[in-house]
N, CA, C and O atoms as CSV, one atom per row, in Angstrom:
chain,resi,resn,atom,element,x,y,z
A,1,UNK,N,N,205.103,-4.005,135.751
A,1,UNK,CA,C,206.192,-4.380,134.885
A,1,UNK,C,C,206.986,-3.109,134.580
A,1,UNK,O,O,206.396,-2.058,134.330
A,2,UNK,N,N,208.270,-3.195,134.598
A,2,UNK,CA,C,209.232,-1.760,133.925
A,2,UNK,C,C,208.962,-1.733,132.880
A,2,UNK,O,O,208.497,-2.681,132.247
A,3,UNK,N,N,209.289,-0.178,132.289
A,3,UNK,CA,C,209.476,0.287,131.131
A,3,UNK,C,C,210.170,-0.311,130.308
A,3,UNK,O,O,209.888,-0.540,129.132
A,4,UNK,N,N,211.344,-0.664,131.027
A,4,UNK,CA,C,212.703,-1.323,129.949
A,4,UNK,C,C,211.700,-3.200,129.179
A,4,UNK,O,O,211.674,-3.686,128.049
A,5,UNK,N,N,211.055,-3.668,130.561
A,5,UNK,CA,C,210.911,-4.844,129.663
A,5,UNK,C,C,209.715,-5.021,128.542
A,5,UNK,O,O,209.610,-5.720,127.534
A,6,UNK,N,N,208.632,-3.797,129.371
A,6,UNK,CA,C,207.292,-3.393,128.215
A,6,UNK,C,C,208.022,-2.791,127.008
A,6,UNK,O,O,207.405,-3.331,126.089
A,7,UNK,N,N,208.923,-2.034,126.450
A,7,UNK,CA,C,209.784,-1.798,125.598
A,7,UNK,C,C,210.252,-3.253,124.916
A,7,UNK,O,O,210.179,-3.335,123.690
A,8,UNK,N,N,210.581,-4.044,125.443
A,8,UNK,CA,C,211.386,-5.154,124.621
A,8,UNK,C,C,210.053,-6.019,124.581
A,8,UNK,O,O,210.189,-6.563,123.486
A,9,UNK,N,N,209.160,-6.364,124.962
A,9,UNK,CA,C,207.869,-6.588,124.531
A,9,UNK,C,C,207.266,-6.625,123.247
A,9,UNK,O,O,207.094,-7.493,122.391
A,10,UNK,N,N,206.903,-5.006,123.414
A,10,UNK,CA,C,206.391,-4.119,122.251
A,10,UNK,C,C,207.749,-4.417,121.324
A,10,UNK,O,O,207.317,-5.501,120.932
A,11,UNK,N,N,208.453,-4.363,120.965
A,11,UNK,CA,C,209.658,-4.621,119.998
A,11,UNK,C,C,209.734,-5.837,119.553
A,11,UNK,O,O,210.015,-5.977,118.363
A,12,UNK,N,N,209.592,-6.573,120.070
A,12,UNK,CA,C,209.409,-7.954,120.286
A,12,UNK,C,C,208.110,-8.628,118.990
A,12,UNK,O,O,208.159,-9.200,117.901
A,13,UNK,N,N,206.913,-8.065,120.055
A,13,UNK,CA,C,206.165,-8.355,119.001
A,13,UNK,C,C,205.595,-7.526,117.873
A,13,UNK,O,O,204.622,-7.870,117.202
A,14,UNK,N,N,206.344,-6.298,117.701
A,14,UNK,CA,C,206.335,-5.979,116.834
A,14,UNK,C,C,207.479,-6.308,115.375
A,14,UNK,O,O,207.478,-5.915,114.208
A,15,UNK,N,N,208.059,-6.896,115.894
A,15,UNK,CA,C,208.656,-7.799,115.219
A,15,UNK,C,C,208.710,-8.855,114.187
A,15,UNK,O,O,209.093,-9.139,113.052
A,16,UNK,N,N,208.088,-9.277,115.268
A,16,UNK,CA,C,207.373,-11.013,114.932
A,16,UNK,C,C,206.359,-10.651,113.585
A,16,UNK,O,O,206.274,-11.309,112.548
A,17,UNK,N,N,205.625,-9.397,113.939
A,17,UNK,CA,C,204.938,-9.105,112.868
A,17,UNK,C,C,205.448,-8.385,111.609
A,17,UNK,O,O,204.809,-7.535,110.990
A,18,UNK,N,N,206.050,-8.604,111.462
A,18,UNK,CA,C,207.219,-7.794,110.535
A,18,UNK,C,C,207.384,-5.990,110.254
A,18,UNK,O,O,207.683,-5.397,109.217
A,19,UNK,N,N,206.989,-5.348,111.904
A,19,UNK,CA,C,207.029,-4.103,111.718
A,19,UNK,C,C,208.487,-3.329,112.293
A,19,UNK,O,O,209.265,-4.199,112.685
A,20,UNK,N,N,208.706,-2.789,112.351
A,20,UNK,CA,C,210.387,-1.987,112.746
A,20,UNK,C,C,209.747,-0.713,113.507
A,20,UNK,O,O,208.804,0.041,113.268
A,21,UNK,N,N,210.894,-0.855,114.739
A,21,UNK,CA,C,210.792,-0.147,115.746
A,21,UNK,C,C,211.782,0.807,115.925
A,21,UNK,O,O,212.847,0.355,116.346
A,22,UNK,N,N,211.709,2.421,115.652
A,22,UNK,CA,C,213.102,3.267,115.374
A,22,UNK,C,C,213.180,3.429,116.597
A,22,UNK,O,O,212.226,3.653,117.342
A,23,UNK,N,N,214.546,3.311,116.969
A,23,UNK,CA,C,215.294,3.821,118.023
A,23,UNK,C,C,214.692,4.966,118.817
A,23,UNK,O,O,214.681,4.918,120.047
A,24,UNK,N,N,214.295,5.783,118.285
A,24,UNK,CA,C,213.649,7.019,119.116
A,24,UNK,C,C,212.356,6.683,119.245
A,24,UNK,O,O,211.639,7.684,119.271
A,25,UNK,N,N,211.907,5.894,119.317
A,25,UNK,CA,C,210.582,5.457,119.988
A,25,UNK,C,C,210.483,4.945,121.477
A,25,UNK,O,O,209.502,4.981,122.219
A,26,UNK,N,N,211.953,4.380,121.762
A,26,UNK,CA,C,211.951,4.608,123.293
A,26,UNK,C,C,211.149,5.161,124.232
A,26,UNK,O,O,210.513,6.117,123.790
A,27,UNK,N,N,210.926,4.871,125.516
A,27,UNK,CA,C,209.940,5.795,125.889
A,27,UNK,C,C,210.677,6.655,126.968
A,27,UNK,O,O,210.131,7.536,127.633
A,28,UNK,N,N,211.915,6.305,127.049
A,28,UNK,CA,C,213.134,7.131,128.105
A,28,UNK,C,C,213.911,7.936,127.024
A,28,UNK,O,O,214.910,8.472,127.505
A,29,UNK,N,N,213.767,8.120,125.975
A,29,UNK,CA,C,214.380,8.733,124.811
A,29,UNK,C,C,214.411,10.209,125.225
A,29,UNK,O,O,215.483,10.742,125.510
A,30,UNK,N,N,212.886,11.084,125.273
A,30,UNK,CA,C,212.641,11.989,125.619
A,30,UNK,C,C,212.820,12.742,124.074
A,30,UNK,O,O,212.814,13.931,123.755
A,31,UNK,N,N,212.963,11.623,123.363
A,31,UNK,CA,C,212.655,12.496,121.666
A,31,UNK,C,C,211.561,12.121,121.416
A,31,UNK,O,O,211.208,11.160,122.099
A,32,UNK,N,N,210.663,12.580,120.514
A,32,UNK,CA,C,209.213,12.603,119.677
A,32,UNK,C,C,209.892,11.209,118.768
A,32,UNK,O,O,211.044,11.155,118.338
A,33,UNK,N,N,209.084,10.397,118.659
A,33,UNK,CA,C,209.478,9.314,117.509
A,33,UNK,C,C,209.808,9.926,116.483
A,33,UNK,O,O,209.624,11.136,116.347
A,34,UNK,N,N,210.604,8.813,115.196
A,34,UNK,CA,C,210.944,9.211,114.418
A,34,UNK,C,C,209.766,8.673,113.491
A,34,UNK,O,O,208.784,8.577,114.227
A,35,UNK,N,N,209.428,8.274,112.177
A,35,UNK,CA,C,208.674,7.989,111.182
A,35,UNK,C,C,209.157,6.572,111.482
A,35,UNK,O,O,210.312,6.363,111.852
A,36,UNK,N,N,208.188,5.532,111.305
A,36,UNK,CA,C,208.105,4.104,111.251
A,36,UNK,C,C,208.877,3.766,109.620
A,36,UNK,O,O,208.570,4.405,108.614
A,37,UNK,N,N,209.576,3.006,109.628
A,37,UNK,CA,C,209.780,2.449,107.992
A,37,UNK,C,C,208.498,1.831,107.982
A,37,UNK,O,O,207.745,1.751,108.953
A,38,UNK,N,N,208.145,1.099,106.042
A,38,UNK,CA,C,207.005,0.420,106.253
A,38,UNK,C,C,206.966,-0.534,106.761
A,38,UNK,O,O,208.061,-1.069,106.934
A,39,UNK,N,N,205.743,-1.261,107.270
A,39,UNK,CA,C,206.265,-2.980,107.686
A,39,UNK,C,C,206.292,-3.374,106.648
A,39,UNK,O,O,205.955,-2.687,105.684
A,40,UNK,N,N,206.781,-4.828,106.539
A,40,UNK,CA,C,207.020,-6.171,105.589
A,40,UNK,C,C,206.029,-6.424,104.397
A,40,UNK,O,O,206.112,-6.449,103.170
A,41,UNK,N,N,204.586,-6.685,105.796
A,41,UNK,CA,C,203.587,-6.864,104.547
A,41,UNK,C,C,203.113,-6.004,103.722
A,41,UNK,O,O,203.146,-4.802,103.984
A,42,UNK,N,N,202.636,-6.446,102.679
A,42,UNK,CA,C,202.008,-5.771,101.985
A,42,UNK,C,C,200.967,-4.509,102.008
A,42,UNK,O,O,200.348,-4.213,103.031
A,43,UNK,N,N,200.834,-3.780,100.750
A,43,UNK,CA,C,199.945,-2.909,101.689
A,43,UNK,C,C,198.542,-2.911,101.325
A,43,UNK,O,O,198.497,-3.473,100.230
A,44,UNK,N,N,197.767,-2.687,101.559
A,44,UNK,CA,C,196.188,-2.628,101.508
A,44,UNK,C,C,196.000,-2.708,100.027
A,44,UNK,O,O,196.325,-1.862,99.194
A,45,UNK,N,N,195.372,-3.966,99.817
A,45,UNK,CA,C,194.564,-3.454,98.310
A,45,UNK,C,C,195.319,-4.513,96.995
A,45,UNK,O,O,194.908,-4.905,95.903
A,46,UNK,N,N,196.847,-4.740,97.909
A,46,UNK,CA,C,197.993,-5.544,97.259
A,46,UNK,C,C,196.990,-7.265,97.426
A,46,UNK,O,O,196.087,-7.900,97.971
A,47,UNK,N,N,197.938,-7.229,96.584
A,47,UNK,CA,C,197.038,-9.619,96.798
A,47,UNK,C,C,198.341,-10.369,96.167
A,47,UNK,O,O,198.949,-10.020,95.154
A,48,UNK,N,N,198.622,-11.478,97.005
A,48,UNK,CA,C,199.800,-12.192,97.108
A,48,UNK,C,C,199.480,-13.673,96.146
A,48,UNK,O,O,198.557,-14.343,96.608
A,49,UNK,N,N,199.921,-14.049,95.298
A,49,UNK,CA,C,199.569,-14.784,94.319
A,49,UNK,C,C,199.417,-16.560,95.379
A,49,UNK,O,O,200.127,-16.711,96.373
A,50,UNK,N,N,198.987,-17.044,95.182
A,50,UNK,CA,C,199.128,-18.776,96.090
A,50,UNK,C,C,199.861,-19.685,94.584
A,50,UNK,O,O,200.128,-20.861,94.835
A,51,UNK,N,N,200.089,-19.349,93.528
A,51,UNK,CA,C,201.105,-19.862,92.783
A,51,UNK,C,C,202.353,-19.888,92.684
A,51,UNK,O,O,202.926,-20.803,92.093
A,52,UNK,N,N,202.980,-18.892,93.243
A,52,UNK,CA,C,204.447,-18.378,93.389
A,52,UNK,C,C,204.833,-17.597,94.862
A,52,UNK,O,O,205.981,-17.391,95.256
A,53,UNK,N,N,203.493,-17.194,95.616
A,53,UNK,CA,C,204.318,-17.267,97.075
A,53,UNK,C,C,204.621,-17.824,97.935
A,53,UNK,O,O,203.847,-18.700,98.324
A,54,UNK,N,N,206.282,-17.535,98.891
A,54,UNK,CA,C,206.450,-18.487,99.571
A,54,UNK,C,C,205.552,-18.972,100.894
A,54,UNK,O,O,204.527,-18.333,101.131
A,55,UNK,N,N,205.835,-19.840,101.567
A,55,UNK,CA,C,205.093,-19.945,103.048
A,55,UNK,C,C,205.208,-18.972,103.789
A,55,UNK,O,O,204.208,-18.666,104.438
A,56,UNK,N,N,206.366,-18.211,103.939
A,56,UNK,CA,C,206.633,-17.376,105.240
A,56,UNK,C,C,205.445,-16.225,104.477
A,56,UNK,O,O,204.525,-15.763,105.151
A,57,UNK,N,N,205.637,-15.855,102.958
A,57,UNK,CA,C,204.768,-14.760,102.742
A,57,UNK,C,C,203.353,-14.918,102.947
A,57,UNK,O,O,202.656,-14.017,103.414
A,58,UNK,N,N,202.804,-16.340,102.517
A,58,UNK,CA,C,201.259,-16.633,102.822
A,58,UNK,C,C,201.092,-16.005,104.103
A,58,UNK,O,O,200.622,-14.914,104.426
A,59,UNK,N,N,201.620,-17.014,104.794
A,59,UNK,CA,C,201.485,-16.940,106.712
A,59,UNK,C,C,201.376,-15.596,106.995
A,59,UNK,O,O,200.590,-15.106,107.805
A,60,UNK,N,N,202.418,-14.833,106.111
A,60,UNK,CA,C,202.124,-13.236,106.777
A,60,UNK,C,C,201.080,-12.408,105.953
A,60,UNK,O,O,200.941,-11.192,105.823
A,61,UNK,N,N,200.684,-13.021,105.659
A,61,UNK,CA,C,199.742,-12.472,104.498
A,61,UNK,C,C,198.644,-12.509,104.804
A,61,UNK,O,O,197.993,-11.466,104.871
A,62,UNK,N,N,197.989,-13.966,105.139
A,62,UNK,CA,C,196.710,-14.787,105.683
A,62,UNK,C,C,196.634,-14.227,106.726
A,62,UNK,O,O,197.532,-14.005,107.537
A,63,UNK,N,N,195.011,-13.832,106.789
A,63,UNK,CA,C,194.572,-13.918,108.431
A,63,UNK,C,C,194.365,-15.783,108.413
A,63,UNK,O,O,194.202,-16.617,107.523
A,64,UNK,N,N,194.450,-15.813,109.508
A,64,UNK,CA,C,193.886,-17.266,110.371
A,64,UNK,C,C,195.320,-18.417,109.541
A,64,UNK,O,O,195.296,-19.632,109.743
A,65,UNK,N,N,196.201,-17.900,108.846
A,65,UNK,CA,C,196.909,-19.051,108.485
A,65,UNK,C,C,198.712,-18.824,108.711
A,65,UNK,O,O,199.345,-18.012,108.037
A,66,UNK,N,N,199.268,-19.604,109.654
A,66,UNK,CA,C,200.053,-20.036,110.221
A,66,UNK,C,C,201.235,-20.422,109.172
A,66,UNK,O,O,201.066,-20.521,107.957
A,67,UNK,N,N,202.474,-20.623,109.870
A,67,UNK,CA,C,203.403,-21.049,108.867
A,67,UNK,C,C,203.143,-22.594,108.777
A,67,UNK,O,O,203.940,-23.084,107.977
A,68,UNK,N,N,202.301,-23.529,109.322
A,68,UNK,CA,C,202.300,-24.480,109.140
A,68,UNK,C,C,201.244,-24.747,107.944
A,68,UNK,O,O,201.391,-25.255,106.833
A,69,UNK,N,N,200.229,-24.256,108.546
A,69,UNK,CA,C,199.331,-23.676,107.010
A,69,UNK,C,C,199.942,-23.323,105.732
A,69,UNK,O,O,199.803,-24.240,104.922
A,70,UNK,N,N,200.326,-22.706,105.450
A,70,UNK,CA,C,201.217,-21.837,104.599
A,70,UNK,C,C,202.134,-22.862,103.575
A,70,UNK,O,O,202.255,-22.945,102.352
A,71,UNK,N,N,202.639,-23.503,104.595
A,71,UNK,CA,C,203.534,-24.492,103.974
A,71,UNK,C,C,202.830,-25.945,103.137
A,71,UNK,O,O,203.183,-26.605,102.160
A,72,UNK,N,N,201.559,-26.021,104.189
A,72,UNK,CA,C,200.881,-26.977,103.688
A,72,UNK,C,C,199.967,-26.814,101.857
A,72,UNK,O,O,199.600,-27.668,101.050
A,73,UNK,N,N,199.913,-25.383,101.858
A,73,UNK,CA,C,199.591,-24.596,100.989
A,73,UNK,C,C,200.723,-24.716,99.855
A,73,UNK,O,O,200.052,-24.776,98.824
A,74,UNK,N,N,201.917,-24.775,99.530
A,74,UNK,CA,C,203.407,-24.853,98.831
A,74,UNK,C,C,203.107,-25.873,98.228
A,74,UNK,O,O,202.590,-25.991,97.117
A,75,UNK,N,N,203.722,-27.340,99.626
A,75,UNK,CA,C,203.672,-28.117,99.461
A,75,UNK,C,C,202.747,-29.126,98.653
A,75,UNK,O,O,202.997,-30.162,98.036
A,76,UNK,N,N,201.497,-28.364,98.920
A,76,UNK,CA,C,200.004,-29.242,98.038
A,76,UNK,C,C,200.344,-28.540,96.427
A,76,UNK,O,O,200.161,-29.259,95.445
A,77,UNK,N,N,200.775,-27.300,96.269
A,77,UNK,CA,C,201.238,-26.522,95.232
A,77,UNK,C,C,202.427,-27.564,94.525
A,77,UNK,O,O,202.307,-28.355,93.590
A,78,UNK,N,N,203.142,-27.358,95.034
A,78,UNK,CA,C,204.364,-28.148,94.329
A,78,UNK,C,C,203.900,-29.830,94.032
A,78,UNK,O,O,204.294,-30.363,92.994
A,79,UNK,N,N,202.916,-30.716,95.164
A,79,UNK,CA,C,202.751,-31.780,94.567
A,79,UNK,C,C,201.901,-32.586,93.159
A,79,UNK,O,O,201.978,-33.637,92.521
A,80,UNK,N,N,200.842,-30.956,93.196
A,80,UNK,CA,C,200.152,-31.293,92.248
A,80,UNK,C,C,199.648,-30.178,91.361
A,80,UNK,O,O,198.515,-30.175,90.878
A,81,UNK,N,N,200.619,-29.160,91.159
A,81,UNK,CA,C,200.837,-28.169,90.467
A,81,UNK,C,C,200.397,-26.976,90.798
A,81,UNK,O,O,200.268,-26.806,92.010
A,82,UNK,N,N,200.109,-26.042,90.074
A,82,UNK,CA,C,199.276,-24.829,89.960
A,82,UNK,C,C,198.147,-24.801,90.358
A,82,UNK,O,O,197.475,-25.499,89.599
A,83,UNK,N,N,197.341,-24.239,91.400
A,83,UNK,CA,C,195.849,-23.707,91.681
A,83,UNK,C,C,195.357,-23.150,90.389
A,83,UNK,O,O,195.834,-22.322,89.613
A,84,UNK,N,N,194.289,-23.833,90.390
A,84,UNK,CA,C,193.192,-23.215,89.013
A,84,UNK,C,C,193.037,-22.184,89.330
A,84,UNK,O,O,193.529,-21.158,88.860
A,85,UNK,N,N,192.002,-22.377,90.566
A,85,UNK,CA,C,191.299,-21.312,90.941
A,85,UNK,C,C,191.494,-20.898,92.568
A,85,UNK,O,O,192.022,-21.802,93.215
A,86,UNK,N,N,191.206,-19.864,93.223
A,86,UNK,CA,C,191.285,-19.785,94.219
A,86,UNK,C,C,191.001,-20.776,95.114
A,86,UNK,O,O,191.690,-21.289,95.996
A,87,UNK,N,N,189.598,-21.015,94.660
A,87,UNK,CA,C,188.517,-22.314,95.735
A,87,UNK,C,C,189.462,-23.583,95.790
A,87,UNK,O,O,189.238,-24.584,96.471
A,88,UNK,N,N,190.553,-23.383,94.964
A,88,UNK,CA,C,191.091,-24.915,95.005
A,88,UNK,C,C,192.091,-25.482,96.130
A,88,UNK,O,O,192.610,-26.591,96.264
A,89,UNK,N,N,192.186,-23.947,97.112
A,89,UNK,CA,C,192.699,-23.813,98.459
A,89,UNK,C,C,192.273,-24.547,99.346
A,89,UNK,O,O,193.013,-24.814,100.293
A,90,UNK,N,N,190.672,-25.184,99.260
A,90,UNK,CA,C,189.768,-25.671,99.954
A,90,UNK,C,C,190.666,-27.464,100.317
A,90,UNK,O,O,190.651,-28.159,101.333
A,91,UNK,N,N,191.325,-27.660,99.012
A,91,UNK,CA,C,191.495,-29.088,98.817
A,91,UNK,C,C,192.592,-29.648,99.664
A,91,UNK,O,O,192.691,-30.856,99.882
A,92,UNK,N,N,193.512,-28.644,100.194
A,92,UNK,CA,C,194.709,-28.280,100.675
A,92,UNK,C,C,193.895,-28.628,102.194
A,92,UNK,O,O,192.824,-28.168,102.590
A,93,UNK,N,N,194.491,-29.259,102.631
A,93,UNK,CA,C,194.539,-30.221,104.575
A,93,UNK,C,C,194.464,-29.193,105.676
A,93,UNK,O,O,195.461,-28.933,106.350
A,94,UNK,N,N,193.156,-28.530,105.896
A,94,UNK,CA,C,193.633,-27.756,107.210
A,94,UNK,C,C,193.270,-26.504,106.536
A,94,UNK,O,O,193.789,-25.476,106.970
A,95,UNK,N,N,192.275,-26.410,105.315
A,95,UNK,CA,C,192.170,-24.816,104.751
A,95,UNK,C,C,190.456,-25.455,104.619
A,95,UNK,O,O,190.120,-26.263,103.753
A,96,UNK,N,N,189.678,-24.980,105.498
A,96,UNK,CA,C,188.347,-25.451,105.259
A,96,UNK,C,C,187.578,-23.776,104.320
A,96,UNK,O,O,188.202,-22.736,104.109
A,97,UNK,N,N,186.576,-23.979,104.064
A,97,UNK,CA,C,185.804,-23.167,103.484
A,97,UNK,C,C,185.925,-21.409,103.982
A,97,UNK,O,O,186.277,-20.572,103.151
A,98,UNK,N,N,185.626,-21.068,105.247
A,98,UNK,CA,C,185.114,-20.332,105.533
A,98,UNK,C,C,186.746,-19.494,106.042
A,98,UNK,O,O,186.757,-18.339,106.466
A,99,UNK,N,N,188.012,-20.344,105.889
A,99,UNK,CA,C,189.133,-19.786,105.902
A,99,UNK,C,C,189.499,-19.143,104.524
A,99,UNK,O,O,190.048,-18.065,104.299
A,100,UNK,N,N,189.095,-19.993,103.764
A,100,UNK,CA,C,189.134,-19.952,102.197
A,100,UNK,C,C,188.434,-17.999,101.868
A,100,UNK,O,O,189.045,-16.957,101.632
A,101,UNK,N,N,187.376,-18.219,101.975
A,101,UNK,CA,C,186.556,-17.436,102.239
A,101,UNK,C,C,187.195,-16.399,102.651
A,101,UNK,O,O,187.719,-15.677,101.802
A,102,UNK,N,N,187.331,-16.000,104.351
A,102,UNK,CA,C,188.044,-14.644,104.570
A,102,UNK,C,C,189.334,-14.271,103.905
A,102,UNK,O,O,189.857,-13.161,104.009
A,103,UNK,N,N,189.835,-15.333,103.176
A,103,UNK,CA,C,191.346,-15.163,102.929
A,103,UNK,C,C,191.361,-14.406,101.254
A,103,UNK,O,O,192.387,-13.925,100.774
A,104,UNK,N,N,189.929,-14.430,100.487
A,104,UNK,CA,C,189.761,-13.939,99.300
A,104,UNK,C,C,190.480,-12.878,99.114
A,104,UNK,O,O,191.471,-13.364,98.568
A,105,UNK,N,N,190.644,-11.887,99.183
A,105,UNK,CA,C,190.686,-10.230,99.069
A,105,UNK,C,C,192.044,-10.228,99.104
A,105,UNK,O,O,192.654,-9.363,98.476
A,106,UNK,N,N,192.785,-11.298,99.919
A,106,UNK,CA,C,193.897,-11.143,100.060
A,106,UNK,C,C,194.951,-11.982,98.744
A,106,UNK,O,O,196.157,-12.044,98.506
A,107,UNK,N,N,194.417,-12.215,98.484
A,107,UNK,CA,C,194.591,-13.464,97.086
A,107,UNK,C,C,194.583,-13.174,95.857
A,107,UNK,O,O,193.907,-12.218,95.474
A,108,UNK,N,N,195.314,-13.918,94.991
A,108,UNK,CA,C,195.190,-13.984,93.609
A,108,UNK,C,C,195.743,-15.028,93.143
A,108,UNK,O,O,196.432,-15.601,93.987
A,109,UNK,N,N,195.709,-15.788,91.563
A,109,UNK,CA,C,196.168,-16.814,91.125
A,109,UNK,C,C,197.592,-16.459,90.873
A,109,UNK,O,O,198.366,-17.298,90.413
């Protein structure tokens, strides 16, 4: 594969993941990269509330959970209010236990 399209690749999906790719990271640049801005998400240690965040933020937030997840997560939010407690993620269509589970650390009410 060329350089030019492994370049739009890597950009690509670095992207998708909400990270930014400086211009001088090129690999035909022949400059030393520049400093990465931060990515999107959050940073280590941070926890994203499941009461007030949106889907796109869950999804990027969650390991193992998808924007379809995510949304299903809102949506169960908005139909029947506020999460008590974390575990109450469990009740939500498509969030079984052991997702529940890895997704702790990343969480808060």
């Amino acid at each position: 594969m060329n350089t030019g399209i492994k370049t739009l690749l890597l950009a690509l999906s670095l992207a998708w993941f909400g990270a930014s790719v400086p211009a001088a990271a090129a690999p035909d640049s022949g400059k030393a990269p520049a400093a990465a801005a931060p990515a999107a998400a959050a940073p280590a240690g941070d926890k994203i509330s499941i009461n007030t965040a949106s889907a796109e933020d869950l999804a990027r937030v969650m390991n193992g959970v998808g924007l379809k997840k995510a949304q299903a997560i809102v949506s169960h939010r908005e139909e029947f209010g506020p999460f008590k407690s974390l575990d109450d993620l469990r009740q939500v269509p498509g969030m079984g236990g052991s997702l529940v589970e890895r997704n702790l650390s990343h969480l808060m009410l």
